[in-house]
C-alpha atoms as a printed R data frame, in Angstrom:
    type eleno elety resid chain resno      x      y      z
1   ATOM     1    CA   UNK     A     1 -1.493 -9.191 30.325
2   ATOM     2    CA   UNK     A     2 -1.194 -6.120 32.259
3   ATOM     3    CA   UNK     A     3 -3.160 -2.928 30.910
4   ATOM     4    CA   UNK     A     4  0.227 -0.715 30.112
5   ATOM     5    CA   UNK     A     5  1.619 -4.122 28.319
6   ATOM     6    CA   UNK     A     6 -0.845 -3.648 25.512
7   ATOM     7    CA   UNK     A     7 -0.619 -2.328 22.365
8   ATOM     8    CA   UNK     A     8 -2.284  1.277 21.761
9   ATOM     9    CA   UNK     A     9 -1.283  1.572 18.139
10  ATOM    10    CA   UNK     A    10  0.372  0.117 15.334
11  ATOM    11    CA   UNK     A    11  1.485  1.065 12.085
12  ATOM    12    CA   UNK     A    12  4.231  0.464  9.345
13  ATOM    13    CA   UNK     A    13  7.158  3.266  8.269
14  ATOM    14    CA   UNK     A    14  7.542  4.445  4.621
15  ATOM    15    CA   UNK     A    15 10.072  1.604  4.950
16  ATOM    16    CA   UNK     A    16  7.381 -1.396  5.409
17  ATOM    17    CA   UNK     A    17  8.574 -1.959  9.563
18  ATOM    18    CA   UNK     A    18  5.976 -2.742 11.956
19  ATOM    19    CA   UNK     A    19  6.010  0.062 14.734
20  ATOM    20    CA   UNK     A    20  3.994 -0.369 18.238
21  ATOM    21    CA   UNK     A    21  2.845  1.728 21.015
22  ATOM    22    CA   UNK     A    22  2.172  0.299 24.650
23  ATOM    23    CA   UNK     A    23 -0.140  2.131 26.888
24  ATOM    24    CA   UNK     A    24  2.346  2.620 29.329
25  ATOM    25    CA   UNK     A    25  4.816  4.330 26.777
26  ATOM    26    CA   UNK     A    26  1.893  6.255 26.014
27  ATOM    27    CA   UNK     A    27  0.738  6.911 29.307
28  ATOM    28    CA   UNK     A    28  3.532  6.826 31.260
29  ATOM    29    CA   UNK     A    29  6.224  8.546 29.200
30  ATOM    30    CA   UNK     A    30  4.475 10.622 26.390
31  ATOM    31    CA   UNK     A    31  1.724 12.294 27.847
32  ATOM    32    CA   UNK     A    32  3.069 12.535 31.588
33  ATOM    33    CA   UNK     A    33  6.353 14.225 29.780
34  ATOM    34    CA   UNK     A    34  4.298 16.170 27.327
35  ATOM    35    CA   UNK     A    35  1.075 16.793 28.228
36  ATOM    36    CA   UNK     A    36 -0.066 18.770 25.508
37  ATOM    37    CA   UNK     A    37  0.330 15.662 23.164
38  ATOM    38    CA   UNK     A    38 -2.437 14.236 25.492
39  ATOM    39    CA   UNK     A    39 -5.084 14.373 22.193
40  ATOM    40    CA   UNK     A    40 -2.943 13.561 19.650
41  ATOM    41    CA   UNK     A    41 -2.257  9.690 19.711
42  ATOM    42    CA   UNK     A    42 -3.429  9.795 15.910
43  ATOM    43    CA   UNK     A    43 -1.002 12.251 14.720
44  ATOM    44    CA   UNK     A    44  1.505 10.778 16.918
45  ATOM    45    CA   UNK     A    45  0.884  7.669 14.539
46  ATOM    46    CA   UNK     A    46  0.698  9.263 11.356
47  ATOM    47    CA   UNK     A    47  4.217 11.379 12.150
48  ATOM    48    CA   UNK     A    48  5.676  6.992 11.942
49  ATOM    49    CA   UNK     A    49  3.130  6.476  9.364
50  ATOM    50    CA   UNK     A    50  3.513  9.224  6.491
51  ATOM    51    CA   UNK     A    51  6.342 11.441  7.828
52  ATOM    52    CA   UNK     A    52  7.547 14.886  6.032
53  ATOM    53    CA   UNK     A    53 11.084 13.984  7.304
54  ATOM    54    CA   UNK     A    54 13.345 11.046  8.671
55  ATOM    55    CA   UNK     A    55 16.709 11.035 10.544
56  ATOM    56    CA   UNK     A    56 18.582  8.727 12.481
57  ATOM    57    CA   UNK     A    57 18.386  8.946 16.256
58  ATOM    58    CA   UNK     A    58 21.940 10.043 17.641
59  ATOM    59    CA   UNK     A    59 21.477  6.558 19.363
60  ATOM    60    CA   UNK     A    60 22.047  3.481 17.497
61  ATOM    61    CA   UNK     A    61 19.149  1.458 16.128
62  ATOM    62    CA   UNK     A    62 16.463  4.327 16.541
63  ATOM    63    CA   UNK     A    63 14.737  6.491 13.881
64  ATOM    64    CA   UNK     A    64 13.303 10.314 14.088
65  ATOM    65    CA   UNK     A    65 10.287 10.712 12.374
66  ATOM    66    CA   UNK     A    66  8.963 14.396 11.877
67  ATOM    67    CA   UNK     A    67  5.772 15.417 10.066
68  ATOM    68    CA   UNK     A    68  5.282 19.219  9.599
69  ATOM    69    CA   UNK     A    69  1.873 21.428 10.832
70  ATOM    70    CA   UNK     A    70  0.420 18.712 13.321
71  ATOM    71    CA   UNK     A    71 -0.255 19.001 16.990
72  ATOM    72    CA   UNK     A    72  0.344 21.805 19.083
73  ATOM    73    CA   UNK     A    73  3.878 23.093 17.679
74  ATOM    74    CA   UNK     A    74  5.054 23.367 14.193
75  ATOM    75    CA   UNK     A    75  6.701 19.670 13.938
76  ATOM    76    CA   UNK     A    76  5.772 16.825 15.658
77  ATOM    77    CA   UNK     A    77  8.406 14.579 16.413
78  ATOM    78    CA   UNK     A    78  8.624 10.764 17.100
79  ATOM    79    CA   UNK     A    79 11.398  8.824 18.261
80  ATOM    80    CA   UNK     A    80 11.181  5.046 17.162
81  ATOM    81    CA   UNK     A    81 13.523  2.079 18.605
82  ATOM    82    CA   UNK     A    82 14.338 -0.886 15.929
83  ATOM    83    CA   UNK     A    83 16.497 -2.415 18.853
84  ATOM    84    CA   UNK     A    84 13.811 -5.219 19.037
85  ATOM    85    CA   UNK     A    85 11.077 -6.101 16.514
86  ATOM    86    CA   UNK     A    86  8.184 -4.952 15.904
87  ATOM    87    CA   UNK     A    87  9.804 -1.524 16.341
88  ATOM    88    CA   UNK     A    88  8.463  0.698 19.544
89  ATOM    89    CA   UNK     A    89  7.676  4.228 19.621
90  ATOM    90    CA   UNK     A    90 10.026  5.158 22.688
91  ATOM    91    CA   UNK     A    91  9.277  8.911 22.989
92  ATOM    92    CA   UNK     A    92  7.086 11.702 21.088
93  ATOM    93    CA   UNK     A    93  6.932 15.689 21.224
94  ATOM    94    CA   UNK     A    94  6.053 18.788 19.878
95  ATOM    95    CA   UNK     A    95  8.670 20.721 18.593
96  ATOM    96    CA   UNK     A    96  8.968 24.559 17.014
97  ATOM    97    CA   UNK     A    97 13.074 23.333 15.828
98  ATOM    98    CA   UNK     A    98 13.216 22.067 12.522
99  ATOM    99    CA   UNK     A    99 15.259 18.741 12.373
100 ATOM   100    CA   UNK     A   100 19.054 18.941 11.729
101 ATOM   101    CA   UNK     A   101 19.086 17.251  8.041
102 ATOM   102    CA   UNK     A   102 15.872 18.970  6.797
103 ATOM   103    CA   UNK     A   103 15.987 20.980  3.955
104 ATOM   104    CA   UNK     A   104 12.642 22.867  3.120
C-alpha cells in the first residue's frame, strides 16, 4: 500500500458511522489548501467526533460537521462523504461564518 493510501485517522459521528482520513486527503488536499490547519489533525477529528453542529452537505450523501472555538478561526469545519463506507473526510477548514442552520 502506497503511503497517501493509508489511514491517518479514524473515528465514529454522534451517529455511530465509521469516518477515515487518508494521508493524501490530508496531505494533499487539507493542508496544501489550508495551511494553517497544518497542526490541527486532532481537532480536525474531534470536529467528526463530538461536533457543536451538523448539516447536510449541499451535495448528496455528505455531512458538515462544525465544532465551535477550535483551530485558528472561530469554527472549524469538516466536510464528510457517506458515498462509500467507512465514510471519508473529503475536505476541512477554518471558518469565521457560522453555518446556515445554526442557531446559538
Amino acid at each position: 500500500m502506497s503511503d497517501d493510501a493509508r489511514l491517518l485517522g479514524e473515528v465514529r459521528d454522534p451517529d455511530g458511522r465509521v469516518v477515515v482520513l487518508f494521508v493524501r486527503t490530508w496531505q494533499k488536499k487539507i493542508t496544501r489548501d489550508h495551511p494553517e490547519l497544518s497542526d490541527q489533525l486532532g481537532q480536525v477529528l474531534a470536529t467528526v467526533s463530538t461536533p457543536d453542529h451538523v448539516e447536510p452537505d449541499p451535495r448528496p450523501m455528505r455531512r458538515r460537521y462544525y465544532r465551535r472555538r477550535v483551530g485558528p478561526s472561530r469554527w472549524m469545519l469538516v466536510v464528510v462523504s457517506f458515498e462509500q463506507e467507512p465514510g471519508r473526510i473529503i475536505t476541512a477548514l477554518a471558518t469565521r461564518k457560522d453555518p446556515k442552520r445554526w442557531q446559538p
